[in-house]
N, C-alpha and C positions, 0 to 999 in steps of 0.2 A: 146389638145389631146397629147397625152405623146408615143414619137415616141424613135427604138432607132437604132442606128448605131454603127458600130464597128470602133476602132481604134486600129490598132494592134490583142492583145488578148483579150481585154476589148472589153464590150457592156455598155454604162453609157444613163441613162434615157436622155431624153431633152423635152422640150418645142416647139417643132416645127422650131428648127433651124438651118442654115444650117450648112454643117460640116466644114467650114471656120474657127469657130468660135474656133473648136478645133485644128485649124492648126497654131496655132501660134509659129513662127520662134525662138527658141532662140538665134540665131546667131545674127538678127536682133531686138531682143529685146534687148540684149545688146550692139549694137551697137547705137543705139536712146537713150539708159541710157545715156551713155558715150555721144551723142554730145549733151543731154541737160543738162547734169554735166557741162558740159565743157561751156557752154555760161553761168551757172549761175556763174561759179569762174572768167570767162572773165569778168562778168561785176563788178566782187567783184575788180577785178583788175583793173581796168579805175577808178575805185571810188577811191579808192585808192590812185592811180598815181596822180592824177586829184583835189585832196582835197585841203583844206587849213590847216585845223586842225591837230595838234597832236593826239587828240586824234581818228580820221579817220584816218588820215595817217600814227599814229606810231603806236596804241594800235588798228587798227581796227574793232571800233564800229562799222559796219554795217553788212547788208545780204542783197542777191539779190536770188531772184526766178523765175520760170518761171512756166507759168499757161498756162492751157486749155483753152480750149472755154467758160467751166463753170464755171472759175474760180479757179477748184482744182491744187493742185498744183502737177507738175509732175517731179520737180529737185530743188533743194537747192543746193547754195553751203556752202562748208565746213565754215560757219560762225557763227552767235550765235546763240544758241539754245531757247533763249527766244523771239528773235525776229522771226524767222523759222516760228515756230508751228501758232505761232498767225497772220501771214501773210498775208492769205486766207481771215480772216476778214476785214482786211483791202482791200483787191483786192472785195469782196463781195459791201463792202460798197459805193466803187469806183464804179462800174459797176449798183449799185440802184440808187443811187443818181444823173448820169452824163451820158447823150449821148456820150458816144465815139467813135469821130472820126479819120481819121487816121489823125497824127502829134498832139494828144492831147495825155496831162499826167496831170494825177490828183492827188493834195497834198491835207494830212492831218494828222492829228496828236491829233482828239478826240479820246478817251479811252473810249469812250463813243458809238463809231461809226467807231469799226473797229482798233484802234489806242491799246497804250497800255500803256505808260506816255509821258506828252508832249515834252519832246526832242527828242522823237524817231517820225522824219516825215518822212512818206513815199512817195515815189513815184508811179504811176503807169501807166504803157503806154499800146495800145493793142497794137498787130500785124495783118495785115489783109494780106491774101494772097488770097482769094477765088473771083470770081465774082465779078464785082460792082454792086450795085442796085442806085435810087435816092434817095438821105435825103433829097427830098421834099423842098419847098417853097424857090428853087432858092438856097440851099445849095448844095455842091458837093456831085456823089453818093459815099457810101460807103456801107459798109458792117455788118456784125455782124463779128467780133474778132474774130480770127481764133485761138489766144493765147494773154495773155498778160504776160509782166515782170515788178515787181516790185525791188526796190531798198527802205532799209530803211535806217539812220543812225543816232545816236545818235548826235544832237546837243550841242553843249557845253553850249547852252546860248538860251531859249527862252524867255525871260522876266520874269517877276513874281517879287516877295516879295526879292527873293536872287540869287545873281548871279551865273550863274550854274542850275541853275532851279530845285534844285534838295534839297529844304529848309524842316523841320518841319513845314508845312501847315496845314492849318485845313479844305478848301475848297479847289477843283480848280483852281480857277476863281484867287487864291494867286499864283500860282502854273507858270503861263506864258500863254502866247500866243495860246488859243485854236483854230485847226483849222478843218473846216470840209472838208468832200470831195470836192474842188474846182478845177477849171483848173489852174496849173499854164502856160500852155503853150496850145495854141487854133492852129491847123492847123500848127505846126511845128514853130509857134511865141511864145515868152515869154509874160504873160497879167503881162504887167509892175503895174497893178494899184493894182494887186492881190502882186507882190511881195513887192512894194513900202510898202504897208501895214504891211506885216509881218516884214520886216525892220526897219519899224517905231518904233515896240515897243521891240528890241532885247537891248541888250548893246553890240555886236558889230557884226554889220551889212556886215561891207566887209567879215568878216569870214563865215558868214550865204553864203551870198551871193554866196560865194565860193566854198561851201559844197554844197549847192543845187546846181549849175554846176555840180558838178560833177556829181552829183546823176543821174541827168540829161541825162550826157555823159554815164553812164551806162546805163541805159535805151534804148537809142537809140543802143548803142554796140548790146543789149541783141535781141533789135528787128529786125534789120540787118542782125544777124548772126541766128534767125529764119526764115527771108525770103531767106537768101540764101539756109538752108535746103531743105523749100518748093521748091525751083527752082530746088534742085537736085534731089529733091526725088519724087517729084509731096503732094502737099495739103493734099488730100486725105491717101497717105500713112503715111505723118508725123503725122495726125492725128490720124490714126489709133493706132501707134505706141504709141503714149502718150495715149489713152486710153488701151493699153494691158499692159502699165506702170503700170495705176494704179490697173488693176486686177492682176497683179501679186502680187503685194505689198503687196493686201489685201492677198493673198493667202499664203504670207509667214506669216505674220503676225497672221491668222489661225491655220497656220501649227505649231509655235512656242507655240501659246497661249494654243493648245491641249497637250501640254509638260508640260503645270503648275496642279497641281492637280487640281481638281477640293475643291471647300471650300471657307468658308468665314475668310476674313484675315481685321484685324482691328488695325488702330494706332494713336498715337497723338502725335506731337510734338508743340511746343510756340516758339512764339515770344517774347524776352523781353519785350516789352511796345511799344507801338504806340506815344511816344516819346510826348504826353500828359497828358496820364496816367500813373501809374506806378504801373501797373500791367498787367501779361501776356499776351497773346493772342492765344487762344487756334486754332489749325486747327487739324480735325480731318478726318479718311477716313476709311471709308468702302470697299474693293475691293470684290465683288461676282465674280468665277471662275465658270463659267458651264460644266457641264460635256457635251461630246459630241460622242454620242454613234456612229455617223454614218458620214462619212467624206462628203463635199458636192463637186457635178462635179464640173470641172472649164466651166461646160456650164452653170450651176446655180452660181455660181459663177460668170463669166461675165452677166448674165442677171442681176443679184441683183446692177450689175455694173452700169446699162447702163442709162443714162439720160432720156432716154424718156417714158412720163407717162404710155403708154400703155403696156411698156412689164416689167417695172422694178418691181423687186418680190425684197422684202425685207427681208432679212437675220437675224436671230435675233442675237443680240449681245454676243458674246462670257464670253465678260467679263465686268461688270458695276464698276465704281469707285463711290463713293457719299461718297460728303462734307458734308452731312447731320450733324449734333454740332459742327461744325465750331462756332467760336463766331460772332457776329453781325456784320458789319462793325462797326468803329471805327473814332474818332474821328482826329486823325493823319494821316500823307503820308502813311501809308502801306497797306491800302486798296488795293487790287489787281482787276481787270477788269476778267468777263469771258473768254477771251481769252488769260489773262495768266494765268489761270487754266487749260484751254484747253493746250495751248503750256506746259505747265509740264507734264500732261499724255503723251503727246504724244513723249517728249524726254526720257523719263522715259522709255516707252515701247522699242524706236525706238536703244536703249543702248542694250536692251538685246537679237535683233537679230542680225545676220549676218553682218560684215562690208560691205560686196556688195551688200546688198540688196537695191532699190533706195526708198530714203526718199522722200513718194507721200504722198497726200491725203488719197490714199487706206489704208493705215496704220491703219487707224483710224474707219475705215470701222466697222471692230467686237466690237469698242471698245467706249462701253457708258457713259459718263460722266455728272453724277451731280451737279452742283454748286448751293446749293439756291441761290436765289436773296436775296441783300438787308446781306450779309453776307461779312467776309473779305474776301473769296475765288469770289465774283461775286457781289461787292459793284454796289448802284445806285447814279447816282450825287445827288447834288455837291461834293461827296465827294472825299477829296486828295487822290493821287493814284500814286505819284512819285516814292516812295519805293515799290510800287506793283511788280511793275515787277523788282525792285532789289532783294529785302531781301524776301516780300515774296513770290517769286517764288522759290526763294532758301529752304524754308520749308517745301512749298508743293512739290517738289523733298524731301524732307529728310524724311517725313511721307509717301511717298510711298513708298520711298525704305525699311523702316521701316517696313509695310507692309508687301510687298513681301518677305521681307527675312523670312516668318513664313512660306512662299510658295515654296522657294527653298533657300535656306542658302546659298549656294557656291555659287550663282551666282551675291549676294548682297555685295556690300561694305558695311565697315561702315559710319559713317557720315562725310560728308569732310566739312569744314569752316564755311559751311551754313551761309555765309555774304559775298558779293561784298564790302564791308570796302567802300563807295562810299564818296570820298572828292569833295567838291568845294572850288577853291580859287577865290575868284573876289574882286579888286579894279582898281586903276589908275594908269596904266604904267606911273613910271615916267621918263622915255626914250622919248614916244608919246606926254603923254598927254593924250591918250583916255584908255577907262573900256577896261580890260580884263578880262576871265569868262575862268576858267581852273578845267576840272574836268577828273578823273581817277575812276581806284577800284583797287584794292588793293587785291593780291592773298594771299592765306592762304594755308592750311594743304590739303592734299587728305585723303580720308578714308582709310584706309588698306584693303586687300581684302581678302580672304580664301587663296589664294597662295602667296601674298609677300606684302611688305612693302607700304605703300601710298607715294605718293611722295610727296616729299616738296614742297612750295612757287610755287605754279599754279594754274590759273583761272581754276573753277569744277563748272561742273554742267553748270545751266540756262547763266553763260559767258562764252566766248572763245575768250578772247583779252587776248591783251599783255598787259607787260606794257610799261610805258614810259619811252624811255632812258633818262637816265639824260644827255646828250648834248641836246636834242631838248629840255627837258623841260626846264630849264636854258638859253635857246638859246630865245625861243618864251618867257617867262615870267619872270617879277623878284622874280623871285623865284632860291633857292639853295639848293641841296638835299646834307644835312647833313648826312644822313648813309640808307645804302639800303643793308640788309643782311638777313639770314635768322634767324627766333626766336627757338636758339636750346632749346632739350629736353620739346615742346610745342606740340607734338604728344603724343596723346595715347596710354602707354605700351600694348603689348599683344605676343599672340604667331607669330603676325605681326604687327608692330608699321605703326601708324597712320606719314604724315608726316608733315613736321613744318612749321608753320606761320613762319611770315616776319615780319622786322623791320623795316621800311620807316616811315625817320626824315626828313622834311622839314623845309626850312627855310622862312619865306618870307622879302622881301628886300624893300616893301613900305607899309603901313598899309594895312591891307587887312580885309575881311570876310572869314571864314572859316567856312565851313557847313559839318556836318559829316552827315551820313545815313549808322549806321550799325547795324549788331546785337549781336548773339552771347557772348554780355559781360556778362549776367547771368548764362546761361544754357552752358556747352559746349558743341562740335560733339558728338554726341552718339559715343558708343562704341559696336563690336554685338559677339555673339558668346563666352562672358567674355571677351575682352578687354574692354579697359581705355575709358572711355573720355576722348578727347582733350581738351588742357586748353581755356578756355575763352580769348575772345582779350581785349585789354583794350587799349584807347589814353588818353595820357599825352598832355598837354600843356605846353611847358616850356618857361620862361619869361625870361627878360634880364639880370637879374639880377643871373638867374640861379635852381630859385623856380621850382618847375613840381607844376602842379597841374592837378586831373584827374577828365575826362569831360564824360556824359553818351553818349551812341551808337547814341541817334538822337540830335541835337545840331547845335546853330548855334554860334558864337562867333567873337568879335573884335580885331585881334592880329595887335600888332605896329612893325612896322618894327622890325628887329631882333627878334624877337621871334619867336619860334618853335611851329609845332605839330607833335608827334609821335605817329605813329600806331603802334600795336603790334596786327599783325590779329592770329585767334582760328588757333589751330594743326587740325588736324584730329583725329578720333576716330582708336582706337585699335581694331582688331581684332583676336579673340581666345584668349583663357587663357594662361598666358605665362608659359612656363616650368620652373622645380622646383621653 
């Protein structure tokens, strides 16, 4: 029965609910943003402090989140947007697969099962603040998760075919160490038999070791600093508070998406080769805008919200994206997993509202996505999927934004690098004695935008690391970086220039392997509005004697001490016609 009450000057329909529902605080909504912002950067920071790695601790690869009861997510911190979006699947997978109880955290790291390539494992622990019940047959009681926090981070080394883990594969199973949703820690202990194992098959183990600590110590940070909310706030209200999280999110995200015209918007950008074959790789997208003649309460709006089967009314999607002619999956690492297609819509979208708006679940709410199966945007095993979430998530960000700029022009850059340049270097310290596995990416050009120039040599897009200085690199490996500058005049002319790739020359100082995973060396950054394309990258190898010789985007190769590779990552694309 459709009842209605006033608030203020307004009368808005409802569903028979009470007028609480319209009483949400914003003083206190944004105060519950802010302390669950703040425990997901906490625990980005313990991970951090707490690492072994360079590439965690100097360029940091990782994200930590925090989640609901159901899993959704209600706070990110400011870390990579590839790992972000895809998150949820991973907390999803953790909570079907595994009883959890309090002092358990569960690892994994299938692409297959929540995951997204095998060096990126994650963690996941619940927090329980509510009631006890019994877990039955003489285990201790616990509860149902009141929230959980996840921590992910890029591994330098999961085993596989090359070191680095991050090779031209043609299966997984070449690829490293797959792992599924498992405990690595039961009742606040380590299940030594579960890490013993994944240690077994690494090339180097104390670092592993070292990194899951941390990951660890994040975790615990993230769940501590949620119990203490509970204790001050009372259960019941921090709860509430993360679910009017996520209905707000969804309502900004509403509010923004009725901004774009309504229409259908269509683009394609490629991949150079799947590093098998040598030819393209088409990803294509359709994005549907609905018109929307009639704005919805935020009491239907919170209903469409609410988890429980009985009341939740379902919202129809604002706006559909579909990968529909995408190419096939493919025979190479660049196959991508459904959730980092997922995680590209949703950074994509999440760019073009409001910086204060908090990046939740809700986001995602209006917003429907297609990925056939069995395609390179939503591959099915075995197939390789390391460059998935490198390179191509970086294209499906460049074909959406492609896209949308037919939707709104000025709110679109142009194409920034569209490659993480991803290096591995792995042989034998000969300092130790024992393998080392050293991998990085390599920033490039930014797009330009309708108001000013792109910036130079920055991670864009699906990464948000640094790089590495060269004291720790040099410090931790034998390796010595030869020249690290930016690639002038490698942006896109236009009535705003795209901004320029980078020049990072490395040396290595014992034989090593050297594994590239890039792209961008045939097609370069689009350009929108009549600017340029940004130039293509291209890596040299140059040998002792002084030779260069040039190697394609996916590649693995044998260099002898003193010998070089140099990157030369893509510009950015131009934006507008340049005067006279």
């Amino acid at each position: 029965m459709w009842v209605a009450f006033a608030i203020g000057p307004r009368t808005l329909p409802t569903l028979g609910v009470h007028s609480c529902f319209l009483m949400r605080d914003p003083i206190e909504l944004e105060v519950f943003k802010n302390l669950y912002h703040s425990i997901a950067e906490e625990m980005g920071a313990a991970l951090r402090r707490t690492s072994f790695s360079p590439n965690i601790k100097e360029r940091r690869d990782y994200s930590c989140a925090v989640f609901d009861s159901e899993g959704q997510v209600i706070a990110m911190g400011d870390h990579m947007p590839v790992h972000l979006g895809s998150m949820p699947m991973s907390v999803a997978a953790a909570v079907e697969d595994c009883e959890l109880e309090p002092g358990d955290v569960v690892m994994l790291n299938d692409p297959f099962r929540g995951g997204t390539h095998l060096p990126d494992i994650t963690l996941v622990m619940p927090m329980y603040g509510s009631g006890m019940r019994s877990g039955g047959r003489g285990r201790p009681p616990y509860t149902t998760p009141d929230f959980y926090v996840a921590s992910r981070a890029h591994h330098a080394d999961v085993g596989g075919t090359y070191p680095g883990s991050m090779g031209p594969c043609r299966e997984i199973y070449q690829e490293g160490f797959r792992i599924p949703p498992v405990k690595i820690m039961r009742h606040g202990k380590l299940v030594a038999d579960v890490l013993a194992l994944l240690l077994s098959n690494v090339r180097t183990p104390e670092e592993r070791e070292g990194d899951l600590g941390a990951q660890i110590a994040a975790c615990q940070t993230g769940a501590q600093r949620l119990r203490e909310i509970c204790a001050r706030y009372g259960i019941d209200r921090a709860r509430q508070a993360a679910a009017d999280l996520l209905v707000y999110s969804e309502e900004m995200m509403r509010a923004f998406l009725r901004t774009i015209p309504p229409g259908h918007y269509q683009a394609e950008d490629f991949l150079d080769d799947d590093g098998v074959d040598d030819r393209p790789v088409r990803i294509a997208v359709s994005i549907r805008v609905a018109g929307t003649s009639t704005r919805k309460s935020p009491v239907e709006t919170r209903l469409a919200a609410s988890p429980s089967g009985s009341t939740r009314m379902q919202q129809p999607a604002q706006v559909t994206i579909d990968f529909t002619g995408s190419d096939p999956q493919v025979q190479g690492a660049i196959n991508a997993v459904e959730a980092i297609t997922y995680s590209a819509c949703f950074y994509v979208f999440r760019c073009l509202l409001r910086e204060d708006v908090p990046a939740t679940s809700g986001l995602m709410r209006p917003i429907r996505v297609i990925a056939p199966s069995g395609t390179v945007v939503n591959a099915k095993p075995p197939s390789a999927v390391a460059g998935g979430n490198v390179e191509t998530s970086q294209r499906i960000v460049d074909v959406l934004l492609k896209a949308l700029a037919q939707a709104i022009p000025d709110r679109i850059p142009a194409a920034a690098a569209g490659t993480m340049n991803n290096l591995t270097i792995g042989g034998i310290d000969p300092r130790s004695g024992e393998p080392f596995a050293y991998y990085e990416t390599i920033a490039g050009g930014m797009g330009a935008r309708s108001t000013k120039d792109g910036v130079s040599g920055v991670h864009t897009h699906m990464t948000n690391s640094l790089n590495t200085p060269a004291e720790a690199l040099e410090y931790a490996y034998p390796i010595r970086l030869r020249q690290y500058s930016l690639r002038s005049k490698s942006g896109g002319t236009g009535l705003h220039r795209g901004g320029d790739g980078i020049v990072r020359e490395i040396e290595v100082l014992t034989d090593a392997q050297v594994t590239l995973l890039a792209d961008r060396r045939a097609r370069g950054p689009y350009g929108l509005a009549g600017g340029v394309d940004g130039a293509t990258g291209r890596t040299l190898i140059i040998r002792r004697d002084g030779s260069a010789e040039e190697i394609p985007g996916k590649i693995s190769v044998r260099l002898r001490s003193g010998e070089r590779v140099r990157i030369e990552s893509p510009g950015g694309g131009g934006w507008g016609r340049a005067n006279g």
